[in-house]
ZAKEGU-684341 format. One record per residue: x, y, z of N, C-alpha, C, CB in turn; residue in three letters. Coordinates in steps of 0.2 Angstrom, whole numbers, plus 5000, padded with zeros to 4 digits. Glycine has a CB too. Example, Ala and Ser with C-alpha at 12.3 -4.5 7.8 and 13.67 -1.06 7.14 Angstrom:
2
506649725039506249785039506649845039505749785045ala
506449895035506849955036506450005039507049975029ser
***
This chain:
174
510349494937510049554933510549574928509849604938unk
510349624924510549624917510949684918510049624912unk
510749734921510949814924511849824922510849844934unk
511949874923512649924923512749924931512550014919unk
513249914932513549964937513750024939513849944939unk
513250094938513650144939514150184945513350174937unk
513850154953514450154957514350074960514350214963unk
514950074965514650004967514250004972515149974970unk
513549944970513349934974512549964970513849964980unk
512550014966512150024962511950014955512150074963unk
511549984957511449924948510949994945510749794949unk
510949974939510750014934510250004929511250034931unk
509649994929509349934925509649964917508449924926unk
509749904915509649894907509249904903509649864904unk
509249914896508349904892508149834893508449904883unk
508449804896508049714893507849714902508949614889unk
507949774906507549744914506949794915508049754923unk
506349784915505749804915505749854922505249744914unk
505949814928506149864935506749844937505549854941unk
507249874939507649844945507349804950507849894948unk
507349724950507149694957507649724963507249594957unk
507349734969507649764974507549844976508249744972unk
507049854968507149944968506949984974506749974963unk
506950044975506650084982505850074980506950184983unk
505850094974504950084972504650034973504750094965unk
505049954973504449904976504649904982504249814973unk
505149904986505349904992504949954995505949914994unk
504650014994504050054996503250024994504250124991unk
503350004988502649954989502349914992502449924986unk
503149864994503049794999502749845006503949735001unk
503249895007503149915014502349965016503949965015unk
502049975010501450005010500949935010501350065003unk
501249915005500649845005500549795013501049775000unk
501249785017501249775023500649815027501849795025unk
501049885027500349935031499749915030500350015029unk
499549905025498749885025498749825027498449875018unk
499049775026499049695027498749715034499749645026unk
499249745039499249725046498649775049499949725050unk
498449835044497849875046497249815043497849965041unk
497349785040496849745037496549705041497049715031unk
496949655047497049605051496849645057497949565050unk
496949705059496649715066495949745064497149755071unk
495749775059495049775057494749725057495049785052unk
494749655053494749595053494549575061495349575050unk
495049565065495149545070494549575076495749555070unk
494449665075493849675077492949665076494049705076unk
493049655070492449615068492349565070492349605061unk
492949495069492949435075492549445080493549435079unk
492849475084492749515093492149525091493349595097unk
491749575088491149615088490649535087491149685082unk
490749525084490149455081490249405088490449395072unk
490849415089490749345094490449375101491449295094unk
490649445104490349495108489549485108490549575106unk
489549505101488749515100488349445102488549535091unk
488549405100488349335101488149325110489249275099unk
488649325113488749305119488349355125489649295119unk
488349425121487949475125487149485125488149545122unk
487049455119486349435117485949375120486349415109unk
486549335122486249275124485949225119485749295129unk
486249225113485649185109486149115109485549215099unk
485549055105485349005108485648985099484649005112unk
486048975097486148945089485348895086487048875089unk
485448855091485148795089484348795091485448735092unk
483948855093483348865096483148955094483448845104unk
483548985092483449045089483249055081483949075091unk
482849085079482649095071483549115069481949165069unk
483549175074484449195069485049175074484649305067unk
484949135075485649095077485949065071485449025082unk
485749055065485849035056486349095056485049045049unk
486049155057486149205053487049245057485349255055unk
486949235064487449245069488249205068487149205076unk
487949125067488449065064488949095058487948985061unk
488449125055488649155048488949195046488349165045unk
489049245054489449295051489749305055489149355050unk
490049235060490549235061491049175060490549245067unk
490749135054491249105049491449175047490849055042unk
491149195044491249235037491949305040490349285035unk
491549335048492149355052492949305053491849365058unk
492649265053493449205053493749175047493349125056unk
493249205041493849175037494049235033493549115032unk
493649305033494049365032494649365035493749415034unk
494749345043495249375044495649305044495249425050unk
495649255042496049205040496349255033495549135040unk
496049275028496249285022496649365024495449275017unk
496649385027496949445027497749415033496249505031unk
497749365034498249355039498649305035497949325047unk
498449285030498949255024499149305020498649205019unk
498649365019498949425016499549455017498549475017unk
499449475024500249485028500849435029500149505036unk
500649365028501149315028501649325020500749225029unk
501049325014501249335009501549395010500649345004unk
501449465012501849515012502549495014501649555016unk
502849475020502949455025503649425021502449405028unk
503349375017503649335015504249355009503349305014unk
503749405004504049454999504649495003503649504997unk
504549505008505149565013505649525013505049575022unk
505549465014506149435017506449405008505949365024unk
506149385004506249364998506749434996505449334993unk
506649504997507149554996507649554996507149584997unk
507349545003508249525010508649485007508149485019unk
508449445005508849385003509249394995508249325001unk
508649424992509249454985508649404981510549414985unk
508149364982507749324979507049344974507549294982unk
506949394977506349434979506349454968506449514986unk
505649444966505649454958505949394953506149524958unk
505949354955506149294953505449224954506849274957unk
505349224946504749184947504849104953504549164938unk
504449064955504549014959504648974957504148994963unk
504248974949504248904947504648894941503548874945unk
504648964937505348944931505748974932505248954923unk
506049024938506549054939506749124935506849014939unk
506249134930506349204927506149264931505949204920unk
506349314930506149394931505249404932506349434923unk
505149424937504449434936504349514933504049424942unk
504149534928503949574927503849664931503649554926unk
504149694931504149764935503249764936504549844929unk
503049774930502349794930501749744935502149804922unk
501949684935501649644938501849674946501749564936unk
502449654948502749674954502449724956503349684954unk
502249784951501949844953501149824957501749874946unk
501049784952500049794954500049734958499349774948unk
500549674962500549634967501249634968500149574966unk
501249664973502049644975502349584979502249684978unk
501849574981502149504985501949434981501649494995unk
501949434974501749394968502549334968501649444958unk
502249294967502849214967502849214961502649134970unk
502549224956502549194950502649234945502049144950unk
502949234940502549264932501849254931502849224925unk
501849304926501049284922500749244918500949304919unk
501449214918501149134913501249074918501749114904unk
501649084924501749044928500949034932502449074932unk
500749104933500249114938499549084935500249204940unk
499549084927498949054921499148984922499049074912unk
499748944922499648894925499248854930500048894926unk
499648884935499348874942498748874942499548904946unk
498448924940497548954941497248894938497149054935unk
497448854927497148804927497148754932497348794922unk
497748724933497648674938497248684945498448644940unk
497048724946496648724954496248674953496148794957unk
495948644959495348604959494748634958495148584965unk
494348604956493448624954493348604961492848574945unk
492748644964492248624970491748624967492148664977unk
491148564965490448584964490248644958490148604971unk
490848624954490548664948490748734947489848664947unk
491248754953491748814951492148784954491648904953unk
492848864953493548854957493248874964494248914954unk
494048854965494048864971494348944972494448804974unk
494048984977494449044976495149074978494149074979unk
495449094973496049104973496249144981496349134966unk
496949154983496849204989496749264985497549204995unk
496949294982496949374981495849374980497549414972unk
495549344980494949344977494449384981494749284977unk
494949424987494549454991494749514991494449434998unk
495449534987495749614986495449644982496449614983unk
495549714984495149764980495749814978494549814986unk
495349814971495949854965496249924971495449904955unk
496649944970496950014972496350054969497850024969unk
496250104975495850174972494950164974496050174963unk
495150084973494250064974494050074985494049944970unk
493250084983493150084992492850014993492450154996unk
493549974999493449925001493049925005493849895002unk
492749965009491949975013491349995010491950015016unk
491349975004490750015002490249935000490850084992unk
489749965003489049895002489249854995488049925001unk
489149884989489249834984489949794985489249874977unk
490649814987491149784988491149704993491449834991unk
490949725000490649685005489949625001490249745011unk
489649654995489449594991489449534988489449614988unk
490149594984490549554979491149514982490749594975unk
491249524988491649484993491249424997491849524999unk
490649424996490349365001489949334994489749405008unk
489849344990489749314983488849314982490049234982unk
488649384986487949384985487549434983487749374990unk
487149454983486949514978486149564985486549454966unk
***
C-alpha cells in the first residue's frame, strides 16, 4: 500500500488508495457480511429439515403421487439454496482469513488493489472489476444461457430478501 505512516503501525491512506485494505470499515463489513452468511445457512438449513419433514410426515409417494414432482422440487431447490448460502460463508470465511494474512484486497488474478468501493458492495470479492468482466466472459454457456454466477442469488443491501417477488426472481419464475 501506498499510505503514510503516521504512528507505527497505522498506515494512512494516500490520494492514489481509494480504501485502506485492512481498514476497520471492511473488517466491520466482512464481520457483518459473516453474520448474515451464517444467519443465512441456518435459515437455509431449516427449510431443508421443513421439506424434507413435510415429505416424510405426509407419507407421499414421489413416484405415484400427482405432487411428488412438486415435493422433489422443493427440496432440490431447498439443497441448493443452502448449498449456495454455505459457499457464501466459505467466501466470507475466506476473506477473514485473506485479512489475517495481510492479502485481503488484492486482486487473484493481476494482483492489483481492488478498489475500496467494490470491497464496499462485496467484500469477500477476489477479483477487480475488470478481472471479475473477464472471468463472467469465459463461463460456460448451458443450453443457451450462463451458468449462474454464485452471487446470483444475493440481494442488494436494503432490498426484502423475503418478499414473494424476490423468492421469484431467485427461482427464475414469474
Amino acid at each position: 500500500m501506498s499510505g503514510r505512516q503516521s504512528r507505527v503501525g497505522d498506515e494512512v491512506p494516500s490520494a492514489h488508495d481509494p480504501e485502506p485494505v485492512g481498514s476497520t470499515l471492511l473488517s466491520d463489513l466482512l464481520i457483518t457480511e459473516r453474520q448474515r452468511a451464517v444467519v443465512e445457512v441456518a435459515r437455509r438449513r431449516c427449510e431443508l429439515e421443513a421439506v424434507a419433514a413435510s415429505s416424510t410426515v405426509e407419507g407421499r409417494d414421489d413416484e405415484h403421487d400427482p405432487d411428488g414432482a412438486t415435493v422433489a422440487f422443493e427440496h432440490s431447490l431447498a439443497a441448493g439454496l443452502l448449498t449456495h448460502a454455505v459457499a457464501d460463508l466459505a467466501m466470507v470465511d475466506a476473506a477473514l482469513g485473506r485479512m489475517s494474512a495481510g492479502t485481503y484486497g488484492r486482486c487473484d488474478d493481476c494482483g492489483d488493489a481492488i478498489p475500496g468501493e467494490r470491497l464496499a458492495a462485496r467484500p469477500a470479492a477476489l477479483t477487480c472489476v475488470e478481472c471479475a468482466s473477464v472471468r463472467e466472459e469465459r463461463r460456460p454457456v448451458r443450453v443457451g444461457r450462463t451458468v449462474p454466477s454464485h452471487d446470483a442469488h444475493r440481494v442488494a443491501p436494503g432490498s426484502d430478501s423475503n418478499s414473494p417477488q424476490h423468492e421469484r426472481d431467485r427461482r427464475g419464475t414469474s
